[in-house]
DRENKOLVEX-87938 format. One line per field, with one value per residue (C-alpha): z negated, x negated, y negated. Coordinates in nm, 2 decimals, decimal comma, always signed. Example, Ala and Ser with C-alpha at 12.3 -4.5 7.8 and 13.67 -1.06 7.14 Angstrom:
REM residues 2
zz <- c(-0,78;-0,71)
xx <- c(-1,23;-1,37)
yy <- c(+0,45;+0,11)
This chain:
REM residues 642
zz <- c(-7,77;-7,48;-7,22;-7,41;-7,34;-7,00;-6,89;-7,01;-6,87;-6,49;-6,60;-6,69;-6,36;-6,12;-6,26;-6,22;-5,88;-5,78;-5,88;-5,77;-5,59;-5,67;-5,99;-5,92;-5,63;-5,54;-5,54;-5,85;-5,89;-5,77;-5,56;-5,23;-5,49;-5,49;-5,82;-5,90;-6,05;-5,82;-5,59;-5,22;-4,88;-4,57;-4,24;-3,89;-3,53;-3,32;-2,92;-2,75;-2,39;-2,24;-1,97;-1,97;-1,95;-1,74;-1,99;-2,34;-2,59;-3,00;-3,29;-3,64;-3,91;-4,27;-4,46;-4,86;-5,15;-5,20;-4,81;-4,74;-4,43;-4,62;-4,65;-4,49;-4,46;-4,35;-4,13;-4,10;-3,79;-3,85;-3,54;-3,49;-3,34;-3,02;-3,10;-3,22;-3,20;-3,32;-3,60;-3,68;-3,97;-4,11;-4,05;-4,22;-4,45;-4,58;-4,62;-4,72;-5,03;-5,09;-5,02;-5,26;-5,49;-5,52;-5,47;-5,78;-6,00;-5,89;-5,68;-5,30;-5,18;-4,99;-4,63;-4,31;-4,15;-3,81;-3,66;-3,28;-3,01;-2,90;-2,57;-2,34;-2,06;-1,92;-2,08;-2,40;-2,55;-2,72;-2,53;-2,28;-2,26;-2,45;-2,37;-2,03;-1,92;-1,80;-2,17;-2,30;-2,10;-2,21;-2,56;-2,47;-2,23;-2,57;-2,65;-2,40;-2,48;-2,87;-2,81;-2,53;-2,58;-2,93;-3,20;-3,02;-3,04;-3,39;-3,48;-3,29;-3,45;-3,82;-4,06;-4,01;-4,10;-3,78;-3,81;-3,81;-4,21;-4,26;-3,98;-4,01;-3,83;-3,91;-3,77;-3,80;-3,59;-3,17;-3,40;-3,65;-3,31;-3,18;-3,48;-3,51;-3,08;-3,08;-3,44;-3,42;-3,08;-3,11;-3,45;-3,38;-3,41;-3,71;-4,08;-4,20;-3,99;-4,11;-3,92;-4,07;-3,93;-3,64;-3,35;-3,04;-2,87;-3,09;-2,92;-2,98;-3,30;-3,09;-2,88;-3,16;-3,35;-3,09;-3,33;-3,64;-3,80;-3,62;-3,79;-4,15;-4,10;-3,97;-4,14;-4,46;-4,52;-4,29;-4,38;-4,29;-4,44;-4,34;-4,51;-4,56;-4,36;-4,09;-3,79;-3,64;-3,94;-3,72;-3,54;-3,83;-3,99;-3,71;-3,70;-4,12;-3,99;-3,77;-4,00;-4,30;-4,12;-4,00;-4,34;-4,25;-4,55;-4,54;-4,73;-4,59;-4,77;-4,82;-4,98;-4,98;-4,67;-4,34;-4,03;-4,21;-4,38;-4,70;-4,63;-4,42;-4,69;-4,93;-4,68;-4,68;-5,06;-5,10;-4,78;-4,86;-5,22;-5,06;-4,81;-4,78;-5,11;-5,22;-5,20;-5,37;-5,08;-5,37;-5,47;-5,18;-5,25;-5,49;-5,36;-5,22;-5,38;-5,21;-5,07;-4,73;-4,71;-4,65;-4,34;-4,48;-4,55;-4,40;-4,13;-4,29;-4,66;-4,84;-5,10;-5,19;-5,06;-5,04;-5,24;-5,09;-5,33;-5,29;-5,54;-5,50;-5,59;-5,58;-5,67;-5,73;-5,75;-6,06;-6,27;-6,48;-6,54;-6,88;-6,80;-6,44;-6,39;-6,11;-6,11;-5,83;-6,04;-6,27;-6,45;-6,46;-6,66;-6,46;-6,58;-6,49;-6,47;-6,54;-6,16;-6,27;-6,03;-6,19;-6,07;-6,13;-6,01;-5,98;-6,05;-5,76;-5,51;-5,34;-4,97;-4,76;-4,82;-5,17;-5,28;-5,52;-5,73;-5,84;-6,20;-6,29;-6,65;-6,66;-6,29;-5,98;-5,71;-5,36;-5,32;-5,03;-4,89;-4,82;-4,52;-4,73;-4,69;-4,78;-5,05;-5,42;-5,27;-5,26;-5,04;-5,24;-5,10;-4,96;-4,97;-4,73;-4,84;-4,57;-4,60;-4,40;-4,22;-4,15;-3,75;-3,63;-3,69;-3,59;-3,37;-3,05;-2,67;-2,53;-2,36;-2,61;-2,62;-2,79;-3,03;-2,99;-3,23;-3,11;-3,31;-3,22;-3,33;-3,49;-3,47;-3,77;-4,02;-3,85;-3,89;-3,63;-3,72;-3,62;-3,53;-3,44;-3,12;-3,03;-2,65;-2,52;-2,27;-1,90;-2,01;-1,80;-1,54;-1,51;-1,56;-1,41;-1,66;-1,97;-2,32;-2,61;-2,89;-3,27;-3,52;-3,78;-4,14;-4,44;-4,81;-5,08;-5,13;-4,76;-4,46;-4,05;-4,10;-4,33;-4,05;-3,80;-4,03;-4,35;-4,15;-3,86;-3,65;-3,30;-3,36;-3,45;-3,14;-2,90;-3,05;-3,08;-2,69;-2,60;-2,68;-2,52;-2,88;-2,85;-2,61;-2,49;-2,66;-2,80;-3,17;-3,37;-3,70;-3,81;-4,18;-4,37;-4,62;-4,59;-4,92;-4,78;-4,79;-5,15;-5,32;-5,29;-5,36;-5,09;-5,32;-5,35;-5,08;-4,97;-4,89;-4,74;-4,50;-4,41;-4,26;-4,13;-3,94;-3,82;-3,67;-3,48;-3,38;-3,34;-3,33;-3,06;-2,83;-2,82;-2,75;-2,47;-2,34;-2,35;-2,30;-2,13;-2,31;-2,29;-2,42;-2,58;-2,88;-2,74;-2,64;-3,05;-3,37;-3,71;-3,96;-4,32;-4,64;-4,92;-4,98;-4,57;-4,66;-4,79;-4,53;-4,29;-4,50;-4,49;-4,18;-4,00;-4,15;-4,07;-3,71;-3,59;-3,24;-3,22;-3,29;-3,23;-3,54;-3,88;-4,06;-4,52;-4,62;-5,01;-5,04;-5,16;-5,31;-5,63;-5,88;-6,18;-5,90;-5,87;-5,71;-5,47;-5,39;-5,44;-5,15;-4,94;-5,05;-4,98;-4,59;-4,57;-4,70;-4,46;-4,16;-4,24;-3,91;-3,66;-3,84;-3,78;-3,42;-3,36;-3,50;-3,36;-3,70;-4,04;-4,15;-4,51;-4,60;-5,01;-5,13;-5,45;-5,81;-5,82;-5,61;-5,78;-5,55;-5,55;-5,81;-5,62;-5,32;-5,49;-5,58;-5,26;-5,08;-5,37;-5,25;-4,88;-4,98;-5,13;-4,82;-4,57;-4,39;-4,21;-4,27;-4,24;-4,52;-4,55;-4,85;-4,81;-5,11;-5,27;-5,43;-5,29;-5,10;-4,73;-4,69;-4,75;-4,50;-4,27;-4,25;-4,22;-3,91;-3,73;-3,80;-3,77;-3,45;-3,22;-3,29;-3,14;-2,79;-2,65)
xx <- c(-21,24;-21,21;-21,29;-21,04;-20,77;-20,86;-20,88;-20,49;-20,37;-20,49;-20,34;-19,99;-20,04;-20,16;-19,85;-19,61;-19,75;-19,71;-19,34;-19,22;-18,95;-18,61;-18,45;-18,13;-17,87;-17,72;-17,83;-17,75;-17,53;-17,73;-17,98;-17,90;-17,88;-18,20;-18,34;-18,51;-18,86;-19,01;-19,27;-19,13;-19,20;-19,19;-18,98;-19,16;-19,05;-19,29;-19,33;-19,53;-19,61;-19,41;-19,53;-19,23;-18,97;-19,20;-19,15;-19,21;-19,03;-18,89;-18,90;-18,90;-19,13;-19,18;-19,47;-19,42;-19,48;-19,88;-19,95;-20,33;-20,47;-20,78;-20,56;-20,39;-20,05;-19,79;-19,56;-19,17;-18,99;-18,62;-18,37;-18,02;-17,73;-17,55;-17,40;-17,70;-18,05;-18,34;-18,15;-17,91;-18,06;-18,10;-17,80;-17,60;-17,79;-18,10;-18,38;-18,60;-18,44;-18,33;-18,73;-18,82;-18,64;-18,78;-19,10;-19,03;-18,94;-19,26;-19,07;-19,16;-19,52;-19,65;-19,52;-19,47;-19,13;-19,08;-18,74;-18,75;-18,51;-18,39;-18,25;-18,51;-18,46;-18,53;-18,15;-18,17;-17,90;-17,55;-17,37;-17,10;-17,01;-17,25;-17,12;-17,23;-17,44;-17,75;-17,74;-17,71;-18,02;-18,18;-18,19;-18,32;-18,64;-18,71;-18,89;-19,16;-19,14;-19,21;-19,44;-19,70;-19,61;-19,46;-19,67;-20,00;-19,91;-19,89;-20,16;-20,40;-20,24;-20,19;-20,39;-20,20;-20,31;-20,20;-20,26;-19,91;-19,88;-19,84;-19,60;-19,22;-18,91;-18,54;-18,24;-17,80;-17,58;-17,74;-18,07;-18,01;-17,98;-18,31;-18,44;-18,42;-18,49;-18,78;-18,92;-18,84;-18,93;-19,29;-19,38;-19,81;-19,67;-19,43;-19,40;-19,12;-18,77;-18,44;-18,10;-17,81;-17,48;-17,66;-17,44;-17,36;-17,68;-17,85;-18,01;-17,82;-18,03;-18,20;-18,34;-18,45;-18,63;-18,68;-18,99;-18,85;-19,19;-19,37;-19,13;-19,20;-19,58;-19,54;-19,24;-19,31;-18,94;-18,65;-18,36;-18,00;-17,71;-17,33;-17,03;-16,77;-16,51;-16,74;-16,58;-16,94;-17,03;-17,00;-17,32;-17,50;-17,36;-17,41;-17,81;-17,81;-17,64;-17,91;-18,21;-18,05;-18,00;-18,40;-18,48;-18,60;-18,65;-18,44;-18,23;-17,89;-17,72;-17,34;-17,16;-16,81;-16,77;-16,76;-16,95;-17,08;-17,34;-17,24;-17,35;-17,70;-17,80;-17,78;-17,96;-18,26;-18,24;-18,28;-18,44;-18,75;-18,82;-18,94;-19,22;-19,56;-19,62;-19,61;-19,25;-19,11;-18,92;-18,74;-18,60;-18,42;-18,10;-18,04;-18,01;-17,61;-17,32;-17,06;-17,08;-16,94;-16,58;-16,60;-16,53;-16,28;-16,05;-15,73;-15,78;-15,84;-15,90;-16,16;-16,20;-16,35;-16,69;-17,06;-17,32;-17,66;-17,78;-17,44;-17,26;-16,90;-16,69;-16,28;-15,99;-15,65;-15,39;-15,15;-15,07;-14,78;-15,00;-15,16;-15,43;-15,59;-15,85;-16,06;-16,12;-16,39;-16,47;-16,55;-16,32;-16,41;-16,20;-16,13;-16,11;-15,83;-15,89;-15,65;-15,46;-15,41;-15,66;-15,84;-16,20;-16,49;-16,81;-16,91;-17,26;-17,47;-17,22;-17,37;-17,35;-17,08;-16,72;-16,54;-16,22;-16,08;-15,71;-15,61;-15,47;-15,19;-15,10;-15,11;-15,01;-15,25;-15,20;-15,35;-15,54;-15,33;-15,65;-15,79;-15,68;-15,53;-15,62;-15,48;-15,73;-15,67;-15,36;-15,21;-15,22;-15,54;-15,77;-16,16;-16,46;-16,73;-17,06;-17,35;-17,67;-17,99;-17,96;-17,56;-17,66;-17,58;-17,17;-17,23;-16,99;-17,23;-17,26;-17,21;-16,97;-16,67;-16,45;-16,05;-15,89;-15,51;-15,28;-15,03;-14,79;-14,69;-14,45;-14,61;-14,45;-14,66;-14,53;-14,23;-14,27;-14,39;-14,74;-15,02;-15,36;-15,63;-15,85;-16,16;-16,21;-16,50;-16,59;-16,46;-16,24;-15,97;-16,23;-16,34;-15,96;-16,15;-16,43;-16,40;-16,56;-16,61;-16,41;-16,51;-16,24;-16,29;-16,12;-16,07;-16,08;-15,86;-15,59;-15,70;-15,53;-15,58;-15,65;-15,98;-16,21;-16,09;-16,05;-16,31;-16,50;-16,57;-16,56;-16,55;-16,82;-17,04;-16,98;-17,02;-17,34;-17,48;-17,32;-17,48;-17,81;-17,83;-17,85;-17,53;-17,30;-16,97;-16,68;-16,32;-16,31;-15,98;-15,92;-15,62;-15,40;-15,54;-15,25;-15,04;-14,83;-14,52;-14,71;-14,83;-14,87;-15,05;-15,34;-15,61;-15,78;-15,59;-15,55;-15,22;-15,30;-15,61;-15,49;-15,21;-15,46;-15,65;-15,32;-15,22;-15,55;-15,58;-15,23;-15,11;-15,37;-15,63;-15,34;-15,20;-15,57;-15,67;-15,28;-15,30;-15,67;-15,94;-16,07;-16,32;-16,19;-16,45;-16,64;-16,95;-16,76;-16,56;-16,71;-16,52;-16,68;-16,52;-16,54;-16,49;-16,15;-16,18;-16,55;-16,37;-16,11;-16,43;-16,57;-16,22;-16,13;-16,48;-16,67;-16,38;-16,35;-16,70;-16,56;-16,40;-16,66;-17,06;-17,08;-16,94;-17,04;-16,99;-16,96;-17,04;-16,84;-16,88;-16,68;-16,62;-16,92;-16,61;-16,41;-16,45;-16,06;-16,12;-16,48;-16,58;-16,36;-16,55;-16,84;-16,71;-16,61;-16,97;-17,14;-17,01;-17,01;-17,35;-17,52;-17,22;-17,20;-17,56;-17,54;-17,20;-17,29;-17,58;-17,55;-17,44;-17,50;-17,46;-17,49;-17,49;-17,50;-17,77;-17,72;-17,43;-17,20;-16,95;-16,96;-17,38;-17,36;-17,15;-17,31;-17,67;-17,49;-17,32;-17,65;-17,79;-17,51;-17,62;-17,97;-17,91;-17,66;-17,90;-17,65;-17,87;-17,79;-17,95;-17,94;-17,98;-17,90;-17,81;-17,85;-17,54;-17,22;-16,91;-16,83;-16,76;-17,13;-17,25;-17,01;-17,09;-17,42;-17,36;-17,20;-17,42;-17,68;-17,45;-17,29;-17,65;-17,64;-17,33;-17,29;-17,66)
yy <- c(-12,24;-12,51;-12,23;-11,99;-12,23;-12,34;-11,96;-11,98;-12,23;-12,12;-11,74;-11,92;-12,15;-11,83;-11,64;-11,93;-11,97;-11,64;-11,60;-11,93;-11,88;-12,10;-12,02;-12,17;-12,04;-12,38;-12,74;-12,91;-13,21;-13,51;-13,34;-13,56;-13,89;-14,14;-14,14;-14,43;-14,43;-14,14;-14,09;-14,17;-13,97;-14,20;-14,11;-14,25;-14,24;-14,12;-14,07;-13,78;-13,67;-13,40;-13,21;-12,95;-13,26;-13,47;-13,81;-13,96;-13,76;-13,90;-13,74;-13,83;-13,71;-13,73;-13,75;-13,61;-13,87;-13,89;-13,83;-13,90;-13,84;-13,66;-13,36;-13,09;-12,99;-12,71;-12,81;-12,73;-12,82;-12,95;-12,89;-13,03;-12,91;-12,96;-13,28;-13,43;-13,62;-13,63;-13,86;-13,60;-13,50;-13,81;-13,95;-13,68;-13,52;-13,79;-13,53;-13,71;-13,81;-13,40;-13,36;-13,64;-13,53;-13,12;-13,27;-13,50;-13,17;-13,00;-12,76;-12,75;-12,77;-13,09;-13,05;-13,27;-13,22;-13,31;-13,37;-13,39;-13,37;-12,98;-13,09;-13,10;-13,33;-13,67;-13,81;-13,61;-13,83;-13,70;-13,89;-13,72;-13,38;-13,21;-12,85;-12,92;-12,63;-12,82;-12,98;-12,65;-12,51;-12,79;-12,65;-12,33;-12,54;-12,70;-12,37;-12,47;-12,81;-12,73;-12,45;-12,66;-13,05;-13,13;-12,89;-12,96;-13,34;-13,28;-13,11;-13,32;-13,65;-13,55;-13,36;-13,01;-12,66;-12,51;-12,12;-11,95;-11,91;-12,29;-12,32;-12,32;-12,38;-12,44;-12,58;-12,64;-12,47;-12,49;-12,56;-12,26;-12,06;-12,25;-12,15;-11,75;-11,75;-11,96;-11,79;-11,47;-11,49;-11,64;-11,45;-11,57;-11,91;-11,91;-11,73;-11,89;-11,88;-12,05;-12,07;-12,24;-12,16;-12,06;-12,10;-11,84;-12,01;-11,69;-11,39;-11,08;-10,92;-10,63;-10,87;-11,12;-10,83;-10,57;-10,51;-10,44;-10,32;-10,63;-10,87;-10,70;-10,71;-11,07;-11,25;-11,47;-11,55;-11,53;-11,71;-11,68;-11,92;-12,04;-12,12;-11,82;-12,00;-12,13;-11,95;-11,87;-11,68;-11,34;-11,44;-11,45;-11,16;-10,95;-11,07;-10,96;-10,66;-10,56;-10,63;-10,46;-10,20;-10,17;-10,28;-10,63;-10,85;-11,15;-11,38;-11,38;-11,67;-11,72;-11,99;-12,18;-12,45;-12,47;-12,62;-12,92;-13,15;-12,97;-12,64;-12,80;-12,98;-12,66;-12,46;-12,72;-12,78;-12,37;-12,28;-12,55;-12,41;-12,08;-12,26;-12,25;-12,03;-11,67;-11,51;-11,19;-11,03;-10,81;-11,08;-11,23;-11,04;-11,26;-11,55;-11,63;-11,77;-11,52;-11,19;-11,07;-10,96;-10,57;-10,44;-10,21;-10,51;-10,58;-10,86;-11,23;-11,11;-11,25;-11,01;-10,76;-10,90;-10,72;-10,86;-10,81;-10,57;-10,37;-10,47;-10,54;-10,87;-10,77;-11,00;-11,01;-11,25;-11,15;-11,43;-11,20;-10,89;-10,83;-10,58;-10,49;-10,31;-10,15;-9,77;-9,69;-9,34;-9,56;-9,82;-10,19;-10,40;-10,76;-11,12;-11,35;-11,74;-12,03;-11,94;-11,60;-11,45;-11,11;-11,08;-10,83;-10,79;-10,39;-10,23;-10,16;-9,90;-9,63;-9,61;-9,55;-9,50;-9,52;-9,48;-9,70;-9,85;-10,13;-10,01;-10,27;-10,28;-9,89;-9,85;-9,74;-9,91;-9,95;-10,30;-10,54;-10,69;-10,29;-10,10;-9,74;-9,42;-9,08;-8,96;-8,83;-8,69;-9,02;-9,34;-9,53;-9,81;-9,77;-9,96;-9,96;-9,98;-10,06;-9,93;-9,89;-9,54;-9,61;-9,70;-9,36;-9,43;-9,81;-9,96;-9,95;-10,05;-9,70;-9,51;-9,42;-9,13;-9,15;-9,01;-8,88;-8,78;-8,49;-8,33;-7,96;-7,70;-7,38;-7,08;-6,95;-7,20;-7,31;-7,65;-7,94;-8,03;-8,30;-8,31;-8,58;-8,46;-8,63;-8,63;-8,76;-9,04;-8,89;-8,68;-8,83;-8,88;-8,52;-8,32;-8,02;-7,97;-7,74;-7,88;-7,65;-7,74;-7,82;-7,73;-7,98;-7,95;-8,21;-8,12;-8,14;-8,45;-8,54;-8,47;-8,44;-8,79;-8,77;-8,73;-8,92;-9,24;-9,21;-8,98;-9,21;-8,87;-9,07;-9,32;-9,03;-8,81;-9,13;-9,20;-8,89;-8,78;-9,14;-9,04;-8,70;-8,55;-8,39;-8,17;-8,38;-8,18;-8,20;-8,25;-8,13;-8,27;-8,05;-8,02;-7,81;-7,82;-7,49;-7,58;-7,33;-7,09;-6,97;-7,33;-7,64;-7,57;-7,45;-7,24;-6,88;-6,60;-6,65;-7,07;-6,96;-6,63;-6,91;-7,12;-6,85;-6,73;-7,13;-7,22;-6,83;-6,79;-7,20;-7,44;-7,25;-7,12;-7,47;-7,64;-7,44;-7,46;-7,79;-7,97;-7,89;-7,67;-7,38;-7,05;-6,82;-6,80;-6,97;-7,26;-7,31;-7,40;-7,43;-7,69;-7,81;-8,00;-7,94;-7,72;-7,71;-7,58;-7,26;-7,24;-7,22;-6,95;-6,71;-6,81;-6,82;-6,51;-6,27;-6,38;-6,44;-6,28;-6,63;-6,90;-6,94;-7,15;-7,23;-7,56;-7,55;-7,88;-7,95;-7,60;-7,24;-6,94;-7,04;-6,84;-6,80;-6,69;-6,29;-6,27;-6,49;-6,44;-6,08;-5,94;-6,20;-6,09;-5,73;-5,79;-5,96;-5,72;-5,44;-5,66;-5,84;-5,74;-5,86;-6,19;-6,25;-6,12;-6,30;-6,62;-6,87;-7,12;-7,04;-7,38;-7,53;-7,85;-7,99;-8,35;-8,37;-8,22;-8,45;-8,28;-8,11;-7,79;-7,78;-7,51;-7,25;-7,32;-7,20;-6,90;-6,81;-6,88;-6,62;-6,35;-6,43;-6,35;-6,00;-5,91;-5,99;-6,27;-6,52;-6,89;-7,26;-7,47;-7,87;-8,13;-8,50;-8,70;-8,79;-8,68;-8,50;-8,80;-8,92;-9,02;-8,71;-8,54;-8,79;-8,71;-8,33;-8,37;-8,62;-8,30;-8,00;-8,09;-8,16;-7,79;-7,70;-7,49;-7,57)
């Protein structure tokens, strides 16, 4: 029976150990308090040889409650910032009663934590100008200084495990930055990485990680915090940015404060609990207090924020209102507090770009703190959701093309209309070369607008153009709406041979008139979504003596549809052999099962089969949504005009 209960007691204590991570997201009340009655660490000054600043260095370190020299412990290294010592730490922030303290509730393991000075030089005091630049390059010659002088000092004087796993480093601001460089940067020294409100000291993220793989293989935790209204947050964010986007595990930790003691001491509280013991990397999503505002807001709003695991905090001030709610597809209902501020927190978001109202006591609304976008046939509000994979429309260091907006009389309609057009980098350079053009349409409740906005048409082409994986050519996002002409809707033969008559008899004429553009069919492709999908379809198959390639987005003759789509089918049919000579790509392109238009698409490509018309087909998972098309033109337009 003893042995029975023993065997228990070590499964209970392996699976405790095992999944020990903190449980709670903040320090409590009272964690930077002495408590009386407790075990005690002990904080020493000590002095050690520096060859890489040529003197005798200080540092502090603590030893936990218990400390016997018989034993041996990890080790975390503590850095300051700019304005600081070796005392900083202590001065503002008492660690070692925050360490007694976790140690005295049985949650941090038994560590040394050393505390030297980052500014490596013979008058490493804060005194002066510390912005001064041979201060500053002091803090980045403290890399040496730790790496050859400091961590050998301590492992030679103190009984240290000293292989890479039981080795830490963390700092505050210039520290935080220290931290991530000198980590990240020497991954067969250190597990365990920390920077707290790392400061503009930090490497830019490609060349912290240039090894994303390397740092997933290698990396025990890596932990990113700051306060929402510190004003260097960006440099952390754009470090999260980066390893989300390479899938890099990490904790990226937000809460409310600024540049101050209050946020450090929550970052060692939190950061210390993971240490030296097995960590869940599934988990670290969970831990922050706020999310990041979304890059879709209007400059300086707060909300809606990103939680790590994408779901999505909004808020709204309406202290007169008796219902709001959020309808993102689906309808959340929100709860106001005592200052008549309506909040909900959303289910896990997909990725990419969604549209979503604010519905006001019956009344659908665009959200103030969201740029708007026409969508839903209305002006409405957008999200935007990161997610690993989203690089290839990334804001990046390469060459970038414009995108103009010209309005233009058509003689077809008789109305002035507008288009977007995408030129690409040099075109003003180069006014004598042609570029083939891509005729680029929206889908229904959208406008000339879609792709150049929620599309992210621009970033795509400079990315892709960067990187050799696509021609240089003009993009024109045009309105697709021909409401004079039959209706509203884009789905019936009058709407649709009204398109088909603006974009051959207007639109073309006035391109090649007036860019530089390369006439001929091998030098024009027509791509759509959606409702613009269709318009490809009439417009495209019946013309093929005018473009090399047509692109279906999440589109298809409608299968209950016989008016519409039998006469198509008709005109294909007879002309099946010059639309496979004339055209180079058929392409069509689906999101998953969920896509509304995945149906009729399976039973066009069906139609296409028994006529003998030759097309490519690829499917991005997803739903008839802006990620989806995204995607379909990053791969459609590689294709175009090689």
């Amino acid at each position: 029976m003893k042995k029975r209960i023993m065997l228990l007691m070590a499964i209970v204590a392996a699976s405790h150990f095992a999944f020990s991570q903190p449980r709670e997201k903040e320090a409590p009340k009272g964690f930077d308090q002495v408590r009386a009655g407790i075990p005690t660490g002990k904080i020493d000054t000590i002095q050690y040889p520096s060859k890489t600043v040529g003197t005798s260095r200080k540092a502090l370190i603590y030893t936990p409650p218990g400390y016997s020299a018989k034993k041996k412990y990890p080790v975390l290294y503590l850095l300051h910032g700019i304005g600081g010592d070796e005392k900083e730490w202590l001065r503002g922030a008492q660690p070692q009663v925050i360490l007694d303290n976790l140690y005295a509730d049985g949650n941090i393991e038994p560590m040394i934590v050393v505390m030297p000075n980052g500014r490596a030089m013979k008058d490493d005091r804060a005194v002066g100008n510390v912005f001064e630049q041979a201060k500053v390059e002091a803090f980045a010659t403290f890399e040496k200084d730790l790496l050859t002088d400091l961590i050998p000092f301590i492992e030679k004087k103190y009984p240290v495990l000293k292989d890479r796993e039981n080795r830490a480093i963390a700092g505050l601001s210039m520290g935080g930055g220290q931290s991530l460089n000198f980590g990240l940067g020497n991954l067969d020294r250190f597990a365990w990485v920390g920077g707290f409100s790392s400061a503009p000291n930090t490497k830019r993220p490609e060349l912290l990680v240039p090894d994303p793989e390397a740092a997933k293989k290698q990396l025990k935790l890596l932990w990113i915090s700051c306060g929402d209204n510190d004003n260097l947050i960006s440099f952390s964010k754009r470090t999260h940015d980066y390893l989300y986007e390479h899938k890099v595990p990490h904790v990226y930790y937000i809460e409310p404060g600024v540049h101050d003691f209050k946020v450090w001491k929550n970052g060692l509280y939190m950061f210390s609990q993971f240490l030296f013991k097995p960590v869940d990397p599934s988990q670290f999503s969970k831990y922050t207090l706020l999310g990041t505002p979304a890059a879709t807001n209007v400059r300086s709003a707060r909300y809606p924020q990103l939680l790590p695991d994408s779901r999505a905090v909004f808020r709204l001030k309406a202290p007169d209102a008796q219902r709001v709610q959020l309808d993102l597809g689906k309808k959340y209902d929100m709860t106001k507090d005592a200052e008549g501020f309506w909040t909900v927190t959303t289910d896990s978001l997909g990725e990419g770009f969604h549209y979503y109202s604010l519905v006001i006591d019956g009344l659908a609304v665009a959200d103030p703190a969201s740029e708007t976008f026409y969508g839903m046939g209305r002006m409405a509000s957008g999200i935007e959701v990161p997610f690993p994979g989203s690089g290839y429309y990334a804001l990046k260091d390469v060459p970038h093309g414009d995108i103009r907006i010209k309005r233009y009389f058509s003689t077809v309609s008789n109305s002035w209309r507008q288009f977007y057009l995408y030129t690409p980098p040099g075109y003003d350079a180069n006014p004598n070369e042609k570029y083939p053009t891509l005729y680029l349409l929206h889908g229904g409740g959208e406008d000339q607008r879609g792709w150049a906005t929620q599309g992210k048409t621009d970033l795509i082409l400079d990315n892709l153009i960067a990187a050799q994986q696509a021609k240089p050519m003009l993009v024109v996002m045009l309105d697709g709406n021909m409401g004079g002409a039959g209706g509203p809707a884009g789905f019936n033969e009058n709407v649709l041979r009204a398109f088909e008559n603006e974009l051959k008899q207007a639109v073309i004429p006035f391109v090649e008139a007036n860019y530089h553009a390369a006439p001929g069919a091998p030098n024009r492709a027509l791509a759509g979504l959606s409702m613009g999908g269709l318009q490809t379809l009439y417009a495209g198959i019946k013309n093929t003596d005018l473009f090399s390639a047509l692109g279906v987005f999440s589109s298809g003759w409608f299968a209950n549809n016989p008016t519409l789509s039998d006469p198509q089918y008709a005109f294909m049919k007879d002309n099946a052999a010059t639309i496979n000579a004339n055209l180079k790509h058929l392409w069509i392109s689906m999101g998953g099962q969920e896509d509304i238009a995945h149906e009729n698409c399976r039973v066009m490509m069906k139609k296409f089969d028994e006529l003998g018309v030759k097309y490519q087909y690829s499917e991005y998972p997803g739903g008839h949504t802006w990620p989806v098309w995204r995607h379909n033109l990053y791969s459609f337009a590689p294709l175009l005009f090689q």
